[in-house]
C-alpha positions in Angstrom: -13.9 -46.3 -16.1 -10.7 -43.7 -15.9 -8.4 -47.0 -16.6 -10.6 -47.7 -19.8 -10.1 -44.4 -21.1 -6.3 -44.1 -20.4 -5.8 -47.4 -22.3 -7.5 -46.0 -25.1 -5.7 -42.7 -24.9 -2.0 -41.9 -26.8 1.1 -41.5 -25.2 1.2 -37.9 -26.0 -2.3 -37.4 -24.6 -1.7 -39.2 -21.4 1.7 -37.0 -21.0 -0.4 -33.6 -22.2 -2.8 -34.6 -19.0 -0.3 -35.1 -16.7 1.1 -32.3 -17.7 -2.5 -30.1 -17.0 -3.0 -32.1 -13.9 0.3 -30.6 -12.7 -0.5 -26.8 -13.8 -3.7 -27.2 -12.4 -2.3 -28.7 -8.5 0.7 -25.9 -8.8 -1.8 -23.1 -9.5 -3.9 -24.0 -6.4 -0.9 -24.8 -3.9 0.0 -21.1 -5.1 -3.1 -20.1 -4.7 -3.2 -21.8 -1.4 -0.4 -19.9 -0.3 -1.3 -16.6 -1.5 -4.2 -16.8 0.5 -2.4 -17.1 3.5 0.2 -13.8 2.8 -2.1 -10.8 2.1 -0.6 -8.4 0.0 2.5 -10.4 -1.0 3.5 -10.0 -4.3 3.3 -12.4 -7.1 7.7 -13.6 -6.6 7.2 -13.6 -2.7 4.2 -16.1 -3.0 6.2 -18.2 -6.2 9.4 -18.0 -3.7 7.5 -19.6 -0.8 6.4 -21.8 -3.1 9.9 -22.5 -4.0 10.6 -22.9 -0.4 7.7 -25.3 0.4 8.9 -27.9 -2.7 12.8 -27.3 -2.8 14.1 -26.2 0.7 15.3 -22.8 2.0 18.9 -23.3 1.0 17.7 -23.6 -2.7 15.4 -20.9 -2.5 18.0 -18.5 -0.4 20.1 -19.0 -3.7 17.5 -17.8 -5.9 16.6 -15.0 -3.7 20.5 -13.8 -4.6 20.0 -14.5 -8.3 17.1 -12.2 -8.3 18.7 -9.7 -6.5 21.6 -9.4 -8.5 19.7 -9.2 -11.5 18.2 -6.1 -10.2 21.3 -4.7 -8.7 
């Protein structure tokens, strides 16, 4: 039934619900995560985030950028 519809859909909708699909999955990993740091802020949970998908050396570098930006 799904492989009907997607036939039968555009490009541009097929790419507009991958593109929800992958807002929805990254909201709940965050979500996920949040759950499991209590009182974390909003850039500690998006930075473990960070972690979890692109490695600490990545995330270490961003962790600089922010704090320079703030310096």
């Amino acid at each position: 039934m799904l492989d009907e519809r997607a036939r039968r859909m555009t490009m541009a909708e097929r790419l507009a619900l991958a593109s929800d699909l992958t807002d929805f999955v990254v909201a709940q990993s965050r979500a996920a995560i949040a759950a499991t740091m209590p009182g974390a802020s909003e850039q500690e949970v998006n930075l473990r985030w960070c972690e979890i998908h692109y490695g600490v050396e990545f995330t270490d570098r961003v962790r600089r950028f922010l704090a320079s930006r703030t310096s």
